[in-house]
C-alpha positions in Angstrom: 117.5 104.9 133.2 120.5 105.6 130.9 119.4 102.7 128.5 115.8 104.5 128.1 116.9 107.8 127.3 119.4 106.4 125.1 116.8 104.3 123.1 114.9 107.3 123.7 117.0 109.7 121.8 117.3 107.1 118.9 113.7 107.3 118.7 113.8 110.9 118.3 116.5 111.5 115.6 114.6 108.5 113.6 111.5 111.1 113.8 113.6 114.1 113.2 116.1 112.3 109.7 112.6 110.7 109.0 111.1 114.6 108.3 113.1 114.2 104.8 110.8 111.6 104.1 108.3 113.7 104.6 104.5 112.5 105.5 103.4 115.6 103.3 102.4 114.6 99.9 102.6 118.1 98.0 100.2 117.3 95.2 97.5 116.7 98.1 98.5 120.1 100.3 97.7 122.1 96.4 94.5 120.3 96.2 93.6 120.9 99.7 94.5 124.6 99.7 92.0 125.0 96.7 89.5 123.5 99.1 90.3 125.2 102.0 87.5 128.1 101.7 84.9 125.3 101.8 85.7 122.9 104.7 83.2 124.6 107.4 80.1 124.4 105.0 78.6 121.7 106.7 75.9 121.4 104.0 78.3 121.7 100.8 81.4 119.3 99.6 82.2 118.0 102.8 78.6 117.4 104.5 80.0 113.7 104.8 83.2 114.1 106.4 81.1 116.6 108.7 78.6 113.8 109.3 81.4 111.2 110.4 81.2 113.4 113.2 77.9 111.7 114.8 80.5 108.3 115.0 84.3 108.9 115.6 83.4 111.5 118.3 81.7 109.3 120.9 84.9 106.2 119.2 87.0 108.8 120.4 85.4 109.6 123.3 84.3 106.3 124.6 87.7 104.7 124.4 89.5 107.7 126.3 86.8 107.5 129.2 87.7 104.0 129.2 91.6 104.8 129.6 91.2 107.4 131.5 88.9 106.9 134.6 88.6 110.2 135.6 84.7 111.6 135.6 83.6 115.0 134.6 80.3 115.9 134.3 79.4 118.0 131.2 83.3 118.1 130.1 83.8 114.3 130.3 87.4 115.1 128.5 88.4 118.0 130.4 92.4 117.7 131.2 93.3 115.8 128.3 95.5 116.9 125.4 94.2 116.2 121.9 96.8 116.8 119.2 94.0 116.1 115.7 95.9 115.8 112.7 94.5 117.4 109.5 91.8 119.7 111.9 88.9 116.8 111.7 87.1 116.4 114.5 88.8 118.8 117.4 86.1 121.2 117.4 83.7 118.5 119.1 86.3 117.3 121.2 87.0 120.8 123.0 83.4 120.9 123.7 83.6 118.1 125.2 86.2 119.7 127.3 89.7 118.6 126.0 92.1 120.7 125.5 92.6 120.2 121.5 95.8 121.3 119.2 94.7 121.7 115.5 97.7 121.4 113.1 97.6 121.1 109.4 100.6 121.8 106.6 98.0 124.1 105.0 98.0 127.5 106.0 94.5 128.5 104.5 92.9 125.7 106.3 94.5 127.2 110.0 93.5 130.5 108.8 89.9 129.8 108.2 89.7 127.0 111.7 90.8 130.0 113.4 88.1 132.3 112.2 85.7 129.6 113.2 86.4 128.7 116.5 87.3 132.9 117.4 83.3 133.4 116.9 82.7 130.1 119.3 83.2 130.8 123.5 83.2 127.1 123.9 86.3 126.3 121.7 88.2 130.0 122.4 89.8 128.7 125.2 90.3 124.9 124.3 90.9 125.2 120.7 94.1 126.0 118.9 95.4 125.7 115.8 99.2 125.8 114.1 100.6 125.5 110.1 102.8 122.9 110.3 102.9 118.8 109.6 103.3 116.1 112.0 107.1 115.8 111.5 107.8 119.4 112.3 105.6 119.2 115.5 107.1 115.9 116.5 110.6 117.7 116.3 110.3 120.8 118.5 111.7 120.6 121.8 112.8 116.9 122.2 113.4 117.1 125.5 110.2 119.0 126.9 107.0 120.2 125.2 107.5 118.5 121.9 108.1 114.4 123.4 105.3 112.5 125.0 102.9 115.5 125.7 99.4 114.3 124.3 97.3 111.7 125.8 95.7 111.3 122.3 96.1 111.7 118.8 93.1 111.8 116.3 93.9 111.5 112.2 90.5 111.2 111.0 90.5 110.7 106.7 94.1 112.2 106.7 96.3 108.5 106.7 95.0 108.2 102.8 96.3 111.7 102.0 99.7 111.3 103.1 103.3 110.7 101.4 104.6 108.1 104.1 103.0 106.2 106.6 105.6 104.8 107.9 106.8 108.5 109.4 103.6 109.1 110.8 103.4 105.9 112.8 106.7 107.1 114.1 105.9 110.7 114.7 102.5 109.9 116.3 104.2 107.6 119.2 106.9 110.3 119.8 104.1 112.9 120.7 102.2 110.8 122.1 102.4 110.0 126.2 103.0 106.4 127.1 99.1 104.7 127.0 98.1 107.7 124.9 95.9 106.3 122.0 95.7 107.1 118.3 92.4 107.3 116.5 92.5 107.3 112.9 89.6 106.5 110.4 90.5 105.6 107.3 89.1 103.2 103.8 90.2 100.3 103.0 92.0 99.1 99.9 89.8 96.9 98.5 87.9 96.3 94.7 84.6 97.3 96.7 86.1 100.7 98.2 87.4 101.9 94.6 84.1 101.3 93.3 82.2 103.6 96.7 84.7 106.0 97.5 86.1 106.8 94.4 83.6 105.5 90.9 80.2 106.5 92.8 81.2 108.8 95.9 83.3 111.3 93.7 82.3 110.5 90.1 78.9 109.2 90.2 77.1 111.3 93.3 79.9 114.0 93.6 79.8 113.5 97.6 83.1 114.4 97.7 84.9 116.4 95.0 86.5 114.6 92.1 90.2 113.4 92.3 89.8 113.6 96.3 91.3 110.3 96.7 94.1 107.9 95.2 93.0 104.3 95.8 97.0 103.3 95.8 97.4 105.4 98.7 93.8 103.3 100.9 95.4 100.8 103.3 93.8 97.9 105.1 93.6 97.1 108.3 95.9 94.6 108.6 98.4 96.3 106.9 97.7 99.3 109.0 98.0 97.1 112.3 101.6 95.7 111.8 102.3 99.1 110.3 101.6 100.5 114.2 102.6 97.6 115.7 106.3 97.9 114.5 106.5 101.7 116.1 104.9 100.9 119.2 101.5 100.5 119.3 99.0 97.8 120.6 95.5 98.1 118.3 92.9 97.9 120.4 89.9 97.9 118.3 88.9 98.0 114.7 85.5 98.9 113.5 83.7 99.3 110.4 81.8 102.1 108.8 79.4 103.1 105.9 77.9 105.9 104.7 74.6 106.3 103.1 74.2 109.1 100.6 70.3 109.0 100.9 70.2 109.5 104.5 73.2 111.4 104.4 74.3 109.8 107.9 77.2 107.5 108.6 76.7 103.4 110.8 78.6 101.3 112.0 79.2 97.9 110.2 80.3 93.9 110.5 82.4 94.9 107.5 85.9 97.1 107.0 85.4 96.5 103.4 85.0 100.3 102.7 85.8 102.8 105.5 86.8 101.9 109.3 88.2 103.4 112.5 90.6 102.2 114.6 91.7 102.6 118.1 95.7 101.8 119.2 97.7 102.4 121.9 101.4 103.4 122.5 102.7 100.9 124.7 104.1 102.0 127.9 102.0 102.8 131.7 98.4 103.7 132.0 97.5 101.0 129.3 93.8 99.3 130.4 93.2 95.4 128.9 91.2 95.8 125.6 88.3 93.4 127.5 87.6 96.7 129.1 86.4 98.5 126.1 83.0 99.7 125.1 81.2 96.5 123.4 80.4 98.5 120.7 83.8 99.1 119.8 85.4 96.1 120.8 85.1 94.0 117.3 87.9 93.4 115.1 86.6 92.8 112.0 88.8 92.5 108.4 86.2 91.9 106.1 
């Protein structure tokens, strides 16, 4: 017992001295706070991030039902925590009854979130948001509240956007309860991805505003995987997606040539076997 909280506490103060190296890349938190205003038009810049809405919530959904048996009828998430990095999808997942924490370095962003979900009954009570990063979260109350107290954390388009990756893996498995999972979708760095996401998404069509994404910052799937295997996690499933600007709808793909999601898990109890996963979201594809 002595030798866990002592490797424990190591894993703590490597979150904590890790904060300098901060996951928050300020260039991005200036851009964002420009764009702030206009991240609950569903219809305007961000009608495809909005969209990816229609797949990550039943990924997310799907694979927590999975690992956690419990059945609730209407509220099929109902007792678990959702800490959702960046504000992405948690309004979805509190109506499907999970109790979801909000948190994003951008106070304009919390401001506005909050003035969204005050005007919705569902997400009132399950719904909260805070201005701070990952790193600050991950370093209140080390002891108590602020170690192991989610049963999963969802970074949906946010691992592209940030200054160190390798902080975030870290910070994620400190909040994170043992056999909690980690969602995160995400694009790949690859020739094909520069020329979509970047060249046609934000020059070309203007899906997304320009200068939204720096392809030096994509990361693939493999890369991501030992990234999160070194602090602690077991990936569970990786699938592809696409978007189609004519239908304005996202799929799922063979390919993780372009964008993907992936599911992980913090090793520790309450783990299931990955054979148990939906077969829908059970391929593990690096194409």
């Amino acid at each position: 017992l002595v030798f866990i909280k002592y490797k424990l506490s190591i894993r703590i103060s490597d979150c904590t001295r890790s904060a300098s190296q901060s996951t928050v890349d300020s260039s991005e938190v200036r851009r964002f706070r420009l764009l702030a205003s206009k991240w609950w038009d569903e219809e305007g810049e961000f009608a495809a991030l909005h969209a990816m809405n229609d797949l990550r919530v039943p990924f997310v959904r799907d694979n927590l039902l999975t690992v956690h048996r419990a059945r609730h009828p209407g509220k099929p998430l109902a007792g678990l925590r959702v800490l959702d990095v960046g504000c992405g999808g948690g309004p979805p997942l509190g109506r499907l009854g999970a109790n979801v924490l909000g948190i994003d370095p951008v106070e304009e962003s919390i401001r506005i979130a909050q003035l969204h979900s005050s005007h919705d009954p569902d997400l009132r009570d399950r719904v909260s948001y805070r201005a701070c990063t990952l790193e600050e979260l991950s370093g209140e109350g080390e002891g108590e509240r602020g170690a192991a107290q989610f049963d999963a954390v969802v970074a949906s388009e946010v691992v592209e956007h940030l200054a160190d990756l390798e902080t975030f893996a870290l910070c994620c498995s400190h909040v994170l309860k043992p056999g909690g999972s980690l969602f995160i979708t995400t694009i790949n760095k690859t020739k094909l991805s520069y020329a979509l996401a970047i060249v046609v998404a934000e020059q070309l069509l203007r899906i997304v505003p320009r200068g939204t994404h720096d392809w030096e910052k994509f990361i693939s799937p493999e890369e991501l995987e030992r990234l999160l295997g070194s602090n602690g996690f077991t990936v569970q499933s990786v699938q592809g997606m696409m978007y189609s600007p004519l239908s304005g709808a996202w799929s799922w793909t063979d390919g993780t040539a372009i964008n993907y999601a992936l599911h992980a898990v913090k090793e520790g109890h309450g783990v299931e076997d990955s054979s148990s996963y939906p077969e829908e979201h059970t391929e593990t594809t690096h194409s």
